[in-house]
BADREN-963738 format. One record per atom (N, C-alpha, C, CB): atom name; x, y, z; residue in one letter; residue number from 1. Coordinates in steps of 0.1 Angstrom, whole numbers, plus 5000, padded with zeros to 4 digits. Each point is the difference from the previous one (the first is absolute). Glycine has a CB too. Layout:
PT|lumlum|X|Y|Z|bavo|doba
PT|CA|X|Y|Z|a|NUM $
...
END
This chain:
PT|lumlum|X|Y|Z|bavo|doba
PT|N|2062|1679|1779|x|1 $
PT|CA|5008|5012|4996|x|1 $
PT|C|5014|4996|4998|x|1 $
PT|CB|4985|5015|5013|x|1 $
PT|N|5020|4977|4995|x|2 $
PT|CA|5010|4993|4994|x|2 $
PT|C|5007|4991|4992|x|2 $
PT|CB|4995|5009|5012|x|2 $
PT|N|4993|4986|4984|x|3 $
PT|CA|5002|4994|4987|x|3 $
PT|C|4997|5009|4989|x|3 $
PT|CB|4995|4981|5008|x|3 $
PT|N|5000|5025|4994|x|4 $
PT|CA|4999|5015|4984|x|4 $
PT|C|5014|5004|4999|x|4 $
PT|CB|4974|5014|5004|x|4 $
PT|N|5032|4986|5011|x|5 $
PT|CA|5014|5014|4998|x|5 $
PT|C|5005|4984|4994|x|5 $
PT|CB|5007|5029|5024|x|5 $
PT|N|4999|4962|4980|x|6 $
PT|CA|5006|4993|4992|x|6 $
PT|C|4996|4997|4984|x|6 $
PT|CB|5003|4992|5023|x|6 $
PT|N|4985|5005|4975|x|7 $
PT|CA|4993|5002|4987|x|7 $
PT|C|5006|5014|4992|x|7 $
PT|CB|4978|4987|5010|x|7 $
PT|N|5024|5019|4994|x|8 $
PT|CA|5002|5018|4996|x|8 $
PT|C|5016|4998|4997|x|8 $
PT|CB|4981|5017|5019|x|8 $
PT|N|5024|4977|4993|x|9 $
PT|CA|5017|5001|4998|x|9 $
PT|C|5002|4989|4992|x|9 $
PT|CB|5009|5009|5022|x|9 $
PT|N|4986|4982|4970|x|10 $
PT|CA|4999|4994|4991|x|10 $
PT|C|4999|5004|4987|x|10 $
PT|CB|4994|4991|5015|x|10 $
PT|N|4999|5017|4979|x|11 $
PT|CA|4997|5011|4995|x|11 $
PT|C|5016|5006|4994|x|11 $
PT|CB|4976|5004|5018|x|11 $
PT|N|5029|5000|4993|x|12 $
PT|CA|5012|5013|4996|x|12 $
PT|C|5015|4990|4992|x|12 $
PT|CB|4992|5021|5029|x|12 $
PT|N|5005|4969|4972|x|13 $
PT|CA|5009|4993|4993|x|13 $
PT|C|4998|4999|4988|x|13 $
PT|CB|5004|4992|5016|x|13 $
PT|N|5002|5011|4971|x|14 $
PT|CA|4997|4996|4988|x|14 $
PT|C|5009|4990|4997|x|14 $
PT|CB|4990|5020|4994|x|14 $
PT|N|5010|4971|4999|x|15 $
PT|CA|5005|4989|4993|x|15 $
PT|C|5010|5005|4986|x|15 $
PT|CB|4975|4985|5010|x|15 $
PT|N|5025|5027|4989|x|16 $
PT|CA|5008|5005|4990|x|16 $
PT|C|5008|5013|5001|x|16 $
PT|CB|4985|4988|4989|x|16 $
PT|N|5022|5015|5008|x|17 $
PT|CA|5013|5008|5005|x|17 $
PT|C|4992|5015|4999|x|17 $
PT|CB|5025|4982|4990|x|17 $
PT|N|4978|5029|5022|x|18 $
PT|CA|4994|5011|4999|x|18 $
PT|C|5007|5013|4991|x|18 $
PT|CB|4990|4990|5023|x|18 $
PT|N|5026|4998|4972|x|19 $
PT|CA|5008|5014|4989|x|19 $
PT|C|4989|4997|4987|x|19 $
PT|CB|5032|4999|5007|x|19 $
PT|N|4964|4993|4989|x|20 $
PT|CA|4991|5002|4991|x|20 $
PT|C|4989|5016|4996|x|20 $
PT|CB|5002|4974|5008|x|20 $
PT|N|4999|5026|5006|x|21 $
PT|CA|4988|5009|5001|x|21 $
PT|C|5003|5017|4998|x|21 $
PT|CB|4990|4980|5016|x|21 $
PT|N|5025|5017|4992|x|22 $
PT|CA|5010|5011|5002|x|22 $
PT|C|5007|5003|4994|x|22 $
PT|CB|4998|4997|5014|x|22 $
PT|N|5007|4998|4973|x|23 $
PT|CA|5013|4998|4993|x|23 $
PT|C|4994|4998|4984|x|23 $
PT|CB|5016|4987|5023|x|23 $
PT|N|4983|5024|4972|x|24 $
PT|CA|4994|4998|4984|x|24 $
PT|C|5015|5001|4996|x|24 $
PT|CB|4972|5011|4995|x|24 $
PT|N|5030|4977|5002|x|25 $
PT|CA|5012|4998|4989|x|25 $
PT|C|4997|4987|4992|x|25 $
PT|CB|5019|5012|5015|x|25 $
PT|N|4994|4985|4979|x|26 $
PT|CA|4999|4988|4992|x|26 $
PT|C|5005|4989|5008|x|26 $
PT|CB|5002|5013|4978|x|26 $
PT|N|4994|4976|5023|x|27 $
PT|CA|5009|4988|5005|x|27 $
PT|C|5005|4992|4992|x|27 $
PT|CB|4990|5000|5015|x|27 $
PT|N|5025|4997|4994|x|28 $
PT|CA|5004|4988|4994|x|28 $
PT|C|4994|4985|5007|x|28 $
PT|CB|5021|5016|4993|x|28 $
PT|N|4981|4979|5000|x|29 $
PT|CA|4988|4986|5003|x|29 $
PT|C|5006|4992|5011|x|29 $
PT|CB|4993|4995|4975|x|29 $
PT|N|5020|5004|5028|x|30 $
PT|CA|5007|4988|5010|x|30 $
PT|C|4996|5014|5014|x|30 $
PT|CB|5027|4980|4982|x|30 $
PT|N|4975|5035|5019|x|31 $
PT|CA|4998|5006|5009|x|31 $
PT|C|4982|5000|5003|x|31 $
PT|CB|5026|5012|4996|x|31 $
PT|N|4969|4987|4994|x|32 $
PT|CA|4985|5000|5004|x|32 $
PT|C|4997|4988|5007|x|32 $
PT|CB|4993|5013|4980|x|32 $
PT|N|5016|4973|5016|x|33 $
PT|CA|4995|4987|5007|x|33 $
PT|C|5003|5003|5013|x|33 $
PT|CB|5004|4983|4983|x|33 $
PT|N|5010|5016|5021|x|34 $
PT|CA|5003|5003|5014|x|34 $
PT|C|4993|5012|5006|x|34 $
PT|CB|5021|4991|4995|x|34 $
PT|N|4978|5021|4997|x|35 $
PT|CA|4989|5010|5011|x|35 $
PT|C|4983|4991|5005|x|35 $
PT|CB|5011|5027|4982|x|35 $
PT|N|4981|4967|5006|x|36 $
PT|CA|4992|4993|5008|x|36 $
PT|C|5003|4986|5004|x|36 $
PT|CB|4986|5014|4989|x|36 $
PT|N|5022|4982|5011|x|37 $
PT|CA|5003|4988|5011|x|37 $
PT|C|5004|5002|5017|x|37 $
PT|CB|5008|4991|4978|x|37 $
PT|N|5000|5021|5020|x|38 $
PT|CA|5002|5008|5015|x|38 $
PT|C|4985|5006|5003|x|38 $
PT|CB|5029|5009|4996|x|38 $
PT|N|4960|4997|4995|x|39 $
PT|CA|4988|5002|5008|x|39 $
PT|C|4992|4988|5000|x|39 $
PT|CB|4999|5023|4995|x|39 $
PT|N|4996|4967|5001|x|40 $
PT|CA|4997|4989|5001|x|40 $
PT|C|5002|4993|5014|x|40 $
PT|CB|5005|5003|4976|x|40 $
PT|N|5010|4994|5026|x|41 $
PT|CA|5006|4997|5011|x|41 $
PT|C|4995|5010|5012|x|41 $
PT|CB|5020|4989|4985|x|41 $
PT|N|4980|5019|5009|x|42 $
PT|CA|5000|5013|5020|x|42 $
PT|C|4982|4994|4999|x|42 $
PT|CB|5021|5036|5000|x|42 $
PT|N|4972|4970|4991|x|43 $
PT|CA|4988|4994|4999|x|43 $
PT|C|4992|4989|5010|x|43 $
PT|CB|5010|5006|4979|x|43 $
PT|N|4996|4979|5015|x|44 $
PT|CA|5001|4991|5006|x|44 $
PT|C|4998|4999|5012|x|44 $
PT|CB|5010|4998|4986|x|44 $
PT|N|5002|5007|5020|x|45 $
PT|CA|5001|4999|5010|x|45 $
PT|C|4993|5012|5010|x|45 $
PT|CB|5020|4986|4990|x|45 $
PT|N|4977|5026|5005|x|46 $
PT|CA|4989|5006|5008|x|46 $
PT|C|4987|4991|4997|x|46 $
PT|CB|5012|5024|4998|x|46 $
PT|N|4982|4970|4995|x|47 $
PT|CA|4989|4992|4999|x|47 $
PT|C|4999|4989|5013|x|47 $
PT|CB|5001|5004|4973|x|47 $
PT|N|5010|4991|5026|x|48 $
PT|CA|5001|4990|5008|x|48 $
PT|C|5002|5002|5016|x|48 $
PT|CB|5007|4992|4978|x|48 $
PT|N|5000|5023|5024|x|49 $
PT|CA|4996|5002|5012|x|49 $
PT|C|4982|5005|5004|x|49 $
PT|CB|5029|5005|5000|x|49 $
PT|N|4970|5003|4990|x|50 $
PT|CA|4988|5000|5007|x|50 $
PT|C|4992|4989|4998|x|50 $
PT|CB|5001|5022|4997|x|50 $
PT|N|4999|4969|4993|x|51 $
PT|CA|4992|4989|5006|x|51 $
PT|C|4998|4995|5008|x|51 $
PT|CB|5002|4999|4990|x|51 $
PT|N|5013|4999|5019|x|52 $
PT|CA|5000|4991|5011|x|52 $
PT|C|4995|5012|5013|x|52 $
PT|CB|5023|4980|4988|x|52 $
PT|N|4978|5028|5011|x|53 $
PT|CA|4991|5012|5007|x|53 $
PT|C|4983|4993|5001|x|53 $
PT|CB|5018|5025|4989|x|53 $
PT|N|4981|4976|5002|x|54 $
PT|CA|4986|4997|4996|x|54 $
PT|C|4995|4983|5009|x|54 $
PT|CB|5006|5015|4972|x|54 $
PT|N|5002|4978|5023|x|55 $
PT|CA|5003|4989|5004|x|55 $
PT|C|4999|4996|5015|x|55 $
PT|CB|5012|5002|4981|x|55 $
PT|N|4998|5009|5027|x|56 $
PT|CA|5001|5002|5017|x|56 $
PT|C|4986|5006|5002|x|56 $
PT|CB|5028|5005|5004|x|56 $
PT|N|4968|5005|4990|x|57 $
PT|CA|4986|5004|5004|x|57 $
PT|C|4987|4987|5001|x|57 $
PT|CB|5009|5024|4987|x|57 $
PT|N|4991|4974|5003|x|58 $
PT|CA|4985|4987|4999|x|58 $
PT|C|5006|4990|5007|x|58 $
PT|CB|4989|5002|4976|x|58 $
PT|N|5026|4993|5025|x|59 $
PT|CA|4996|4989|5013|x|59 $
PT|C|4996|5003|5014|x|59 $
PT|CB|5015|4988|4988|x|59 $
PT|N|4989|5030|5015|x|60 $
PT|CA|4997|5006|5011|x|60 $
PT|C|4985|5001|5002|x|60 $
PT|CB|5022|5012|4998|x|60 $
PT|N|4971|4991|4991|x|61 $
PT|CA|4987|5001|5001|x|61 $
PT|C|4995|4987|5001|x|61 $
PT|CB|5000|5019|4990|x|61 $
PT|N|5006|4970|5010|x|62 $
PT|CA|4993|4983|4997|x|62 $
PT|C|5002|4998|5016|x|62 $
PT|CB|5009|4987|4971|x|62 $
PT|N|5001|5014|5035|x|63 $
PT|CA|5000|4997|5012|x|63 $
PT|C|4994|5010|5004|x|63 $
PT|CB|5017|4988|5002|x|63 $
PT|N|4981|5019|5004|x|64 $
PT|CA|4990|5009|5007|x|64 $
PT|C|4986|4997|4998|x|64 $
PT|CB|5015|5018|4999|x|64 $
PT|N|4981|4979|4986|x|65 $
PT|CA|4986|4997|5002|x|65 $
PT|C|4999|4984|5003|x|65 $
PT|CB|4991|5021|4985|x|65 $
PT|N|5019|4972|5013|x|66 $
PT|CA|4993|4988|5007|x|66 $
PT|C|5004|4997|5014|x|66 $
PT|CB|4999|4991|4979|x|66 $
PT|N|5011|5015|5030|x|67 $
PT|CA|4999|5003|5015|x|67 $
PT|C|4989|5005|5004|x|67 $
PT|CB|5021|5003|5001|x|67 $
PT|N|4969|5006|4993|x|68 $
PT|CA|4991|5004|5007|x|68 $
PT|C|4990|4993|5000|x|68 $
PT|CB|5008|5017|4997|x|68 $
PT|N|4992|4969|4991|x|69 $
PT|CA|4989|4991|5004|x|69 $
PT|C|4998|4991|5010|x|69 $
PT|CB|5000|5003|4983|x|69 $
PT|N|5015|5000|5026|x|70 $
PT|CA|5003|4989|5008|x|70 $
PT|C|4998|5007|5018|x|70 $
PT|CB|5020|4989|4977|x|70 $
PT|N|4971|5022|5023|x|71 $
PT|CA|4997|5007|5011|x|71 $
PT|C|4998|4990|5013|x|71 $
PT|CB|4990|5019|4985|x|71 $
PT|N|5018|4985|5026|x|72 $
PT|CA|4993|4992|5013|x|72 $
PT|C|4995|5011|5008|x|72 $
PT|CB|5015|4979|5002|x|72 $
PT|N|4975|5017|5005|x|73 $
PT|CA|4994|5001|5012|x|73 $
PT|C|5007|5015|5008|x|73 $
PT|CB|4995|4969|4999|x|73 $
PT|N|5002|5041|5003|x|74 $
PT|CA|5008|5010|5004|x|74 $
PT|C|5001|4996|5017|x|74 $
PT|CB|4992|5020|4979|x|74 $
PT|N|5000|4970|5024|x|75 $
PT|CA|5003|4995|5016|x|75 $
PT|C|5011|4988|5002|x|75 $
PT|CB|4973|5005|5005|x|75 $
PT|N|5026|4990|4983|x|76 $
PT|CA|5013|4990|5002|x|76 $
PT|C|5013|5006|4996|x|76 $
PT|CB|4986|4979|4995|x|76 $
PT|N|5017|5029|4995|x|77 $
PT|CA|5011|5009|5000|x|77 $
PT|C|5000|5008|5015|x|77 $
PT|CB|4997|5003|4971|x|77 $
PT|N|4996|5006|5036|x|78 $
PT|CA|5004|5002|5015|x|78 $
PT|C|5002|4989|5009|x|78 $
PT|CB|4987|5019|4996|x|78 $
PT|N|5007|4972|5007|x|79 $
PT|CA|5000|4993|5006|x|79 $
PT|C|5020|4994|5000|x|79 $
PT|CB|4969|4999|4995|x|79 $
PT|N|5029|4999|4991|x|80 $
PT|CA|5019|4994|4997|x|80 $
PT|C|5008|5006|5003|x|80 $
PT|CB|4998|4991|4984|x|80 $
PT|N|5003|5030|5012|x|81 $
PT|CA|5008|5005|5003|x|81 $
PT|C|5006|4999|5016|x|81 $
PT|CB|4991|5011|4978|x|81 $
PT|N|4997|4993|5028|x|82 $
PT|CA|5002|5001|5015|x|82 $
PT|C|5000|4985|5011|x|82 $
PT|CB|4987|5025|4993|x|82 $
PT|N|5006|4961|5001|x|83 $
PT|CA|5004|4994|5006|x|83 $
PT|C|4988|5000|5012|x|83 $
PT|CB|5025|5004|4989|x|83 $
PT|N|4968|5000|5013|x|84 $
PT|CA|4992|5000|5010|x|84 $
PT|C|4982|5008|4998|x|84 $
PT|CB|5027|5001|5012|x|84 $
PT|N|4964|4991|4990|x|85 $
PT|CA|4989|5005|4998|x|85 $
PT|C|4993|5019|4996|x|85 $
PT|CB|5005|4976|5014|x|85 $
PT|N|4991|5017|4974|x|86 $
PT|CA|4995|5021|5000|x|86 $
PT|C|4984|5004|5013|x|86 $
PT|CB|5007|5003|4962|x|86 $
PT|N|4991|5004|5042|x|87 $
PT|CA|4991|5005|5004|x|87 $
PT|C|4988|5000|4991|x|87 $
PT|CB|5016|5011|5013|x|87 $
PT|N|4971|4977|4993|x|88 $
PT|CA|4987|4999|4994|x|88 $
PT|C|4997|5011|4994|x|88 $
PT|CB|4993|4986|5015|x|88 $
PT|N|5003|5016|4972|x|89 $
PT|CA|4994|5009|4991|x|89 $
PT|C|4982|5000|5003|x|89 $
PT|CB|5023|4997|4980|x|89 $
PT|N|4973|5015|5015|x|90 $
PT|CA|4987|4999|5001|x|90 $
PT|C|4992|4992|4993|x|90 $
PT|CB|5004|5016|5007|x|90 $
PT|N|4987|4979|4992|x|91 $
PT|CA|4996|4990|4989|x|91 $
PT|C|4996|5005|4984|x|91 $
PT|CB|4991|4987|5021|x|91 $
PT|N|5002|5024|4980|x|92 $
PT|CA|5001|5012|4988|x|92 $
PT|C|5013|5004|4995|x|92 $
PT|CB|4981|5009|5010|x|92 $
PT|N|5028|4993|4994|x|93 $
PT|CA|5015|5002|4998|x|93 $
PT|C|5002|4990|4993|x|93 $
PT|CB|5009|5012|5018|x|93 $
PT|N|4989|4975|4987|x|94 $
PT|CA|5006|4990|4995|x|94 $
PT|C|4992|4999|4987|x|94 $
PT|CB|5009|4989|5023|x|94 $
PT|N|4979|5008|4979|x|95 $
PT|CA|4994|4999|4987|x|95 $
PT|C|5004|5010|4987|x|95 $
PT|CB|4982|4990|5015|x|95 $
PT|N|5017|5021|4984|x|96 $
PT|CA|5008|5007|4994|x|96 $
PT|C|5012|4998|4992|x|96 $
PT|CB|4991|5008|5014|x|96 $
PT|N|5011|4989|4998|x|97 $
PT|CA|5020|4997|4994|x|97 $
PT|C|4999|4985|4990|x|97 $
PT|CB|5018|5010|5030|x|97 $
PT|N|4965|4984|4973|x|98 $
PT|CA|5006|4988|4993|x|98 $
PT|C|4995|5004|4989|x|98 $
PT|CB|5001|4981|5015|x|98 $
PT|N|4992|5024|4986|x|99 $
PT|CA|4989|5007|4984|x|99 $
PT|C|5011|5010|4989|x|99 $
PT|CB|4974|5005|5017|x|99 $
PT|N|5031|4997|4992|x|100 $
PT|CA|5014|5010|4990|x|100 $
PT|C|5011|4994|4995|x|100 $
PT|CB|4997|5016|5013|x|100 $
PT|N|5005|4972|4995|x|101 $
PT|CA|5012|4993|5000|x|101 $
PT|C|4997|4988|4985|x|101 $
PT|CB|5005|5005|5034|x|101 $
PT|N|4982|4993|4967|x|102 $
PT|CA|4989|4991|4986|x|102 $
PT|C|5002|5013|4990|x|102 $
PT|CB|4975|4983|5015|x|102 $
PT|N|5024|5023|4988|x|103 $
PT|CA|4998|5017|4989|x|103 $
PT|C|5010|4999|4989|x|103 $
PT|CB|4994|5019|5020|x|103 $
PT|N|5021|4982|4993|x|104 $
PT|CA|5012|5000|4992|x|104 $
PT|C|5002|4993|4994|x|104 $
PT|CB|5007|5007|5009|x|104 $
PT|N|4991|4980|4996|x|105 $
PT|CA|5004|4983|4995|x|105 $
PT|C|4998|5002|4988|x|105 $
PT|CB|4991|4984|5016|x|105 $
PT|N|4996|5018|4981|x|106 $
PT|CA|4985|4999|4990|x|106 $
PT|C|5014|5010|4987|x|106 $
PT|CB|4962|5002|5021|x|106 $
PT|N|5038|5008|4982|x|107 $
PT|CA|5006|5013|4992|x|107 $
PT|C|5016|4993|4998|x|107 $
PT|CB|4984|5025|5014|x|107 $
PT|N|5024|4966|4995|x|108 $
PT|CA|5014|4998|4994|x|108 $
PT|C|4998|4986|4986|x|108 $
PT|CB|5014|5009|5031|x|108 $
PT|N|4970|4981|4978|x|109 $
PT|CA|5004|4993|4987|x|109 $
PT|C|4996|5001|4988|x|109 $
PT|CB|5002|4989|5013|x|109 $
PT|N|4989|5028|4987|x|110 $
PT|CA|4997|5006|4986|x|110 $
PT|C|5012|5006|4994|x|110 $
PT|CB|4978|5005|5007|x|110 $
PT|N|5028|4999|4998|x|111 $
PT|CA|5015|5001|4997|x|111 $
PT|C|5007|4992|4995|x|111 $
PT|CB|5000|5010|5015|x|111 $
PT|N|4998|4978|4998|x|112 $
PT|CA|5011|4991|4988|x|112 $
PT|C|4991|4992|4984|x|112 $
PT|CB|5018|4989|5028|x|112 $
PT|N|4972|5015|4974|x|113 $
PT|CA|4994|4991|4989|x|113 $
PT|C|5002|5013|4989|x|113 $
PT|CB|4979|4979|5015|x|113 $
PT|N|5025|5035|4986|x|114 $
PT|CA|5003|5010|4993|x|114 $
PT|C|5016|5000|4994|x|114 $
PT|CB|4981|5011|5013|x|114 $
PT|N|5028|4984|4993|x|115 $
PT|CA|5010|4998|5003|x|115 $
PT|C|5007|4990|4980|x|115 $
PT|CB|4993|5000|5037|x|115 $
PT|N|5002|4998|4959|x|116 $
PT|CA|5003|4993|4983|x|116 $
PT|C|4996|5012|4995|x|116 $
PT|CB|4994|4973|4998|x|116 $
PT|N|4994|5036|5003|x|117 $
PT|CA|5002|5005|4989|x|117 $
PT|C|5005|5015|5003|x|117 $
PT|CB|4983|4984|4989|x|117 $
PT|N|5023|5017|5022|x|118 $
PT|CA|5009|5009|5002|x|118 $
PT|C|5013|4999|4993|x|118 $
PT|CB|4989|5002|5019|x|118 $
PT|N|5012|4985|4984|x|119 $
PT|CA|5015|5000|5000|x|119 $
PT|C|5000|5003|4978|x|119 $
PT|CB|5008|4976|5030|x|119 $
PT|N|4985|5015|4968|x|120 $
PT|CA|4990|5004|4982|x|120 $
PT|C|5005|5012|5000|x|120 $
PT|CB|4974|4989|4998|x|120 $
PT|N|5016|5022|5008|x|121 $
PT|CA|5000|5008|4995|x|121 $
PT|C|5018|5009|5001|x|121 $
PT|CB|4970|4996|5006|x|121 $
PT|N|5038|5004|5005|x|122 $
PT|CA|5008|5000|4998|x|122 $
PT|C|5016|4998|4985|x|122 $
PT|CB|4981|4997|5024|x|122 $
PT|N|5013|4991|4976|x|123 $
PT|CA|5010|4990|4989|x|123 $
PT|C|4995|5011|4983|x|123 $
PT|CB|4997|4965|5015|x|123 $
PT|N|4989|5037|4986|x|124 $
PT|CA|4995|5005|4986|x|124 $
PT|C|5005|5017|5000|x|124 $
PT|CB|4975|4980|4998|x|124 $
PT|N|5027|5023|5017|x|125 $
PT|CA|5002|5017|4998|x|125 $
PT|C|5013|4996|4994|x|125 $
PT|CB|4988|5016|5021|x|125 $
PT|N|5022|4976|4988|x|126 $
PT|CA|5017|5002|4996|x|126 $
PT|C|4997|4995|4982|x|126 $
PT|CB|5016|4990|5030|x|126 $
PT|N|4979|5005|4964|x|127 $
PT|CA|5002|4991|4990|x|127 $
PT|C|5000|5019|4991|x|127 $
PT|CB|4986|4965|5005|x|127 $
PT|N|4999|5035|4998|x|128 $
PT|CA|4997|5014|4989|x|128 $
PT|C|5008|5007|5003|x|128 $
PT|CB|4978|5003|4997|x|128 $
PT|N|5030|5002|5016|x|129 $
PT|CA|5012|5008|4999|x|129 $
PT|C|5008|4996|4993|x|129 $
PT|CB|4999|5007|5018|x|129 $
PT|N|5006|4986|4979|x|130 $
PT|CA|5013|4992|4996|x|130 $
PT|C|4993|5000|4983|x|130 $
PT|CB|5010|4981|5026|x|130 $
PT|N|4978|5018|4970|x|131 $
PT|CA|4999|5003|4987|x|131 $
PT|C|5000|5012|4994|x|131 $
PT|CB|4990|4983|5002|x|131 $
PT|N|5001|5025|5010|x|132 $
PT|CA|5005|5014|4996|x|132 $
PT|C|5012|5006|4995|x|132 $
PT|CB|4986|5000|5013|x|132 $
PT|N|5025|4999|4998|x|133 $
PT|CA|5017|5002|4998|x|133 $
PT|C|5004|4998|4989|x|133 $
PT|CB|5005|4994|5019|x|133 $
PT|N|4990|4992|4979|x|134 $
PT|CA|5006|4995|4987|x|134 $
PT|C|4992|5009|4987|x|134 $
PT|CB|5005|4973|5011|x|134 $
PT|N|4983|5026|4989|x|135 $
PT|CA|4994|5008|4988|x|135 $
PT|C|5007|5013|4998|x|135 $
PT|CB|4978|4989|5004|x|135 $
PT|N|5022|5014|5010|x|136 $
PT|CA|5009|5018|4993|x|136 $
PT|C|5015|5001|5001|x|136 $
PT|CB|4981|5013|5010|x|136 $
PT|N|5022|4974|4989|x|137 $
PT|CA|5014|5002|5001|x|137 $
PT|C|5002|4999|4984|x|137 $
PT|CB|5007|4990|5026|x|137 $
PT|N|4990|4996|4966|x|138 $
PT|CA|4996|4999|4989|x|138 $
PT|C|4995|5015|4991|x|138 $
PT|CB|4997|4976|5011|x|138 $
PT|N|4992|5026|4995|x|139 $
PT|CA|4996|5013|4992|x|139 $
PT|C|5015|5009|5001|x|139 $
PT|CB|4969|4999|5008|x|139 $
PT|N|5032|5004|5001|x|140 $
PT|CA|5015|5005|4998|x|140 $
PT|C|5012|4999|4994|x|140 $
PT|CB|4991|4999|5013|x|140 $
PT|N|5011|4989|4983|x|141 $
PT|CA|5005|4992|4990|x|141 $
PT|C|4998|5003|4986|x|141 $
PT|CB|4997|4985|5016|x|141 $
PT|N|4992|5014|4982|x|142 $
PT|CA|4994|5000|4985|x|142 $
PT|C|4998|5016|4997|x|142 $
PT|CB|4986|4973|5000|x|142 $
PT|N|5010|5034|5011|x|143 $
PT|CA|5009|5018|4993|x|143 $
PT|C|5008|5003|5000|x|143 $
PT|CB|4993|5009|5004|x|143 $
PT|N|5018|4982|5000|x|144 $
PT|CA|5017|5007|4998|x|144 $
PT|C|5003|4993|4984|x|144 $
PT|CB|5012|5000|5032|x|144 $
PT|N|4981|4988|4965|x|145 $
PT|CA|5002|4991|4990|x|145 $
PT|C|4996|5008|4988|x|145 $
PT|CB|4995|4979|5013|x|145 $
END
């Protein structure tokens, strides 16, 4: 979900000045350059923050799924915090916990073996946003033309 709203706030930037859209008049040509070079520039730089949004997200998601391939033992994590022996579990308890503890394993390194074409799929949403913008900013362009 939060890569869509970033995808989305991607979106609201156009690459070409919004007096176009607002301002039927005539232009002069040196004020038309500078009007789209100032949207261009703001542009830019909204692109580029959300990228790097984007950016902080998938490495957040790279570490998390590959810490979870790295699960220990939920008796040696107690054992360490406290420093002193846990109280014998039942042997069914235990087995359990190891059958679940394989479960997860099994499920984080399906994850990380999912983990390329996430990140894929990611790179191809931002791209088609970024073509989109541009297509209708253009189209935009060529009706005021």
């Amino acid at each position: 979900m939060e890569i869509n709203k970033v995808t989305f706030d991607l979106q609201q930037k156009k690459c070409i000045s919004e007096n176009i859209v607002t301002v039927n008049k005539n232009w002069d040509i040196e004020e038309f350059k500078g009007d789209q070079k100032r949207a261009r520039t703001e542009a830019s730089q909204s692109y580029n923050t959300n990228i790097e949004k984007l950016i902080k997200m998938i490495e957040t998601v790279q570490k998390e799924v590959v810490d979870r391939t790295f699960l220990k033992e939920s008796d040696d994590s107690e054992e360490a915090k406290y420093g002193k022996q846990v109280k014998a579990k039942p042997m069914n308890l235990i087995r359990r916990q190891k059958e679940e503890h394989k479960y997860f394993l099994e499920l984080a390194h399906a994850d990380k073996e999912k983990l390329r074409k996430f990140i894929r799929m990611v790179d191809y949403m931002t791209i088609e946003t970024l073509v989109k913008v541009n297509l209708q900013s253009m189209s935009i362009l060529y009706e005021e033309m």
